[in-house]
N, C-alpha and C positions, 0 to 999 in steps of 0.2 A: 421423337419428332418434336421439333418448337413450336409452340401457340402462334398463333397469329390472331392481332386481336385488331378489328375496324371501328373506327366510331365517326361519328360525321365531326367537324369542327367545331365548336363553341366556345362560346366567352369564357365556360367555365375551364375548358381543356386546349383552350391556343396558346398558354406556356408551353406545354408539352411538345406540341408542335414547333413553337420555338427554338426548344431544345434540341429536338430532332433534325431541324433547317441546318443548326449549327454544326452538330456533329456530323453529319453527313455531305453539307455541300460546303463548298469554299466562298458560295456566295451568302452574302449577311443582309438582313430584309430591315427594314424598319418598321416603327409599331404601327406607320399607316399601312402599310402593304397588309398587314394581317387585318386592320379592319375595314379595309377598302374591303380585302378577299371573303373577308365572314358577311359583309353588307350586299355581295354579289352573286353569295348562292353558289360560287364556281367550288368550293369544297365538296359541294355537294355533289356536284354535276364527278367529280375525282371519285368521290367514297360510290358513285352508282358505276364507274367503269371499270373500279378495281375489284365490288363485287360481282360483278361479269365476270371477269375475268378469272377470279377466284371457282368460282361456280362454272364454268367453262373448265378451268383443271378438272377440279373434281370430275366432273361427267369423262374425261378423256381418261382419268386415273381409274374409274371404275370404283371412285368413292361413292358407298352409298347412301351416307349422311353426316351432314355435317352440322354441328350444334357450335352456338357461342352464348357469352355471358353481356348482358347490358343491364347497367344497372336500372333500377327499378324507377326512376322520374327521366328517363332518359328517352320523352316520349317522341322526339324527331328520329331517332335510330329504332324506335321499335318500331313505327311504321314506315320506316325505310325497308327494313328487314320483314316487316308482313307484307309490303308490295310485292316483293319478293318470293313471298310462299312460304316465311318462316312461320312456325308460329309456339305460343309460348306454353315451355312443356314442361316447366320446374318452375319454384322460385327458391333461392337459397338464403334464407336470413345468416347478414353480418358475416357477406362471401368478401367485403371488402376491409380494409382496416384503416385509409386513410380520407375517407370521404364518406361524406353524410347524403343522403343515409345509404347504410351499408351493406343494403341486400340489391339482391342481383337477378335478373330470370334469365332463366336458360331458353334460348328460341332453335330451334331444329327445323331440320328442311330435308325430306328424302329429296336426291339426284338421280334424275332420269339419267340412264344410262344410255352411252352411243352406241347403238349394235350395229359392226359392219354389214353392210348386205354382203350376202351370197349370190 
């Protein structure tokens, strides 16, 4: 199965997202649209629906937990991810190779499962 990996927006990682824009849509943003959108909060308001959403599979899949990696200064997604009910249960030094610095923690979250009624 393929990773899937969330992170909220930021100055440091909205090339990336750039990137992303391009190879996936046909439409092409300009560099104020991305700081209009990083200055309005609305990535965020995205990265809180997709983790719904994400977390909504799981509980329907009968996933019973699910862990991810954020790196360790990467303190708007780790308390994104604690409002959420993760919390951090590793740290991994030098989990990354191209960015400083390059350790990582691992955040976990058991899912309530949906049990049909009877």
């Amino acid at each position: 199965m393929g990773m899937i990996s969330l992170d909220g927006v930021r100055d440091k990682n909205v090339m990336q997202l750039k990137k992303l824009n391009t190879a996936l849509f046909p439409v092409r943003y300009n560099d104020k649209y991305y700081a209009d959108a990083l200055s309005s909060g609305e990535f965020t308001k995205l990265g809180t629906k997709l983790l719904t959403h994400v977390l909504d599979l799981c509980a329907k899949q009968n996933i019973s937990e699910i862990y991810l990696h954020v790196q360790t200064n990467n303190d708007d997604a780790i308390a994104l991810y604690k409002k959420f009910g993760f919390e951090i249960t590793d740290t991994i030094q030098n989990y990354y190779t191209n960015i400083t610095p390059p350790d990582c923690h691992v955040l976990s979250k058991v899912i309530a499962q949906n049990h049909p009624k009877k």
